[in-house]
C-alpha positions, -999 to +999 in steps of 0.1 A: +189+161-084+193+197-100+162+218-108+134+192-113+138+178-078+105+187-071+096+156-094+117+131-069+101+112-043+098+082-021+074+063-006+065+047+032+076+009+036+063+011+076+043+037+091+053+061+118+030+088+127+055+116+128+069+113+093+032+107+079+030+139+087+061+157+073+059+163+034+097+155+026+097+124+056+123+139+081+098+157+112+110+150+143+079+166+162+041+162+159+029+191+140-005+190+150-028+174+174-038+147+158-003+135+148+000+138+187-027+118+192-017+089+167+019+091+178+005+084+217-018+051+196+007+042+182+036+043+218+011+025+239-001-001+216-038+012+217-048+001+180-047-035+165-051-037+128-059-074+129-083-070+160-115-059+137-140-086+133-154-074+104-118-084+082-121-113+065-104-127+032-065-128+016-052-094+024-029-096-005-056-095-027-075-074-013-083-035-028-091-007-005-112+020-024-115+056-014-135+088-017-168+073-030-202+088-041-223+092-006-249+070-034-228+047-049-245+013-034-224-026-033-237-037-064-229-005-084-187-006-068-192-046-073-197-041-116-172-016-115-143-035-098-154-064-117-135-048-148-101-061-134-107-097-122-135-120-100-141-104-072-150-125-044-159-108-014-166-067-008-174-042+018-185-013+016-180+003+050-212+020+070-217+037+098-228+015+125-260+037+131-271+058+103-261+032+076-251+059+057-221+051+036-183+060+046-176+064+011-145+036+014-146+001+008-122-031+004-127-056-027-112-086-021-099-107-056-098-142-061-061-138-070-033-113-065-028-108-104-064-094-103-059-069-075-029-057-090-044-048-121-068-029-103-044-013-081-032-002-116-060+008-129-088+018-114-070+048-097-087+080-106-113+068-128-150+077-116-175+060-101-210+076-099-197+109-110-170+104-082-134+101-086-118+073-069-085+061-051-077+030-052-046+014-028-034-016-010-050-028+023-020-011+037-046-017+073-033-054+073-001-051+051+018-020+066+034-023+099+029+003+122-005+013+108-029+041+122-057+048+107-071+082+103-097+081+125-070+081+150-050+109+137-033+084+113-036+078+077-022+091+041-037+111+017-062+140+027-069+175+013-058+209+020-092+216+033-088+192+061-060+206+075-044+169+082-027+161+051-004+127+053+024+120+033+043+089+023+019+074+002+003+070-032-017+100-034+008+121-015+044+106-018+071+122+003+092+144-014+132+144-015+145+167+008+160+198+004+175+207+036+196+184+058+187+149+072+188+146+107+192+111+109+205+108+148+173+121+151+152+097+132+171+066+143+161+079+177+125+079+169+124+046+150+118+069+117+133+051+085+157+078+067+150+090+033+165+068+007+193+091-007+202+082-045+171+062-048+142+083-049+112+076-078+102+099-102+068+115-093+054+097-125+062+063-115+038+038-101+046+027-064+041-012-063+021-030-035+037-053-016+042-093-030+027-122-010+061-136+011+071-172-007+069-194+021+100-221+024+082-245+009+074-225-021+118-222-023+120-259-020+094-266-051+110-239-070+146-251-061+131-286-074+118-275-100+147-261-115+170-290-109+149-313-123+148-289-152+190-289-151+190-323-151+163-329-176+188-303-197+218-320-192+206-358-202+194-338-237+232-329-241+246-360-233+222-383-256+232-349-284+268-356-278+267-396-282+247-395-312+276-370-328+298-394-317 
């Protein structure tokens, strides 16, 4: 990778709390207490992404938004998302008792295209003087997901003092030192993806909707009708040459 390996990294497929919290991916210990405490979430089963009430709608088009103005209200993020496609149902996330805002929210799409093109850009633009992050409901879409509330999560700042790699605002970066990779197969950590890494300037994708086997058969269909279609053109070509 020479000199600018700085600018080579990779991202997390699945999430394990241990490399969240390692910048280049390959920790094999907590390295603070809330990694602890997510990694202990995380062994005995004690969070279940799908278990909150409140999620509703098509998770793959569905937006989560980050590091909102404490004023910015629905209908302000509601015009603002509304740049990239119809959006069809939001929520901006409360506290249960003050009402105050969380400054996070998740815009659901009426289609995946639309998402997407938010996912591409709306990232870092600004919202009530505020600059945003935008990302993939990774909550219902990434397996092995802890949020940080539970000493889980990506992102963060310096300040914080819990800063978590392997995603889009903080991409783990290609190692410099050896892989221990008895080490991470023993954990259940996926090793760093030697001679594939991204450059730092290149946008990770979310992940596409699964096509269901029915979705294969059409398509399958579809193209041998369209074979078929092709070869009777040839053959009626080649007896009018004749």
């Amino acid at each position: 990778m020479g000199g600018n390996s700085i600018n080579f990294v990779f991202y997390s497929e699945t999430y394990h709390p241990i490399q969240a919290g390692s910048i280049d991916g390959t920790d094999i210990l907590p390295h603070d207490n809330a990694v602890y405490r997510a990694v202990l979430c995380s062994s005995a089963g004690l969070y279940d992404p799908l278990g909150d009430p409140k999620i509703i709608g098509d998770p793959y088009c569905t937006l989560f938004v980050g590091r909102l103005s404490d004023s910015t209200t629905e209908d302000t993020l509601h015009k603002a998302m509304s740049r990239y496609g119809k959006v069809k149902n939001l929520r901006l996330v409360r506290d249960i008792v003050t009402g105050a805002s969380c400054r996070y929210a998740f815009v659901e799409y009426h289609r995946d295209s639309e998402m997407r093109r938010a996912y591409a850009e709306a990232h870092h633009t600004i919202i009530d003087d505020s600059e945003i992050i935008v990302d993939y409901n990774r909550q219902q879409l990434m397996p092995g997901w802890i949020p940080r509330r539970l000493g889980g999560g990506l992102g963060g700042k310096k300040e914080s003092g819990q800063l978590r790699f392997g995603g889009r605002e903080r991409p783990f970066r290609a190692p410099l030192r050896p892989i221990p990779y008895d080490d991470l197969k023993r954990l259940g950590i996926p090793p760093p993806p030697e001679e594939r890494y991204k450059s730092r300037f290149e946008m990770p994708s979310p992940p596409r909707r699964p096509r269901s086997s029915l979705q294969r058969e059409d398509e399958a269909e579809r193209h041998s009708h369209r074979h078929q279609k092709k070869a009777r053109h040839s053959q009626r070509h080649h007896d009018t040459s004749d």
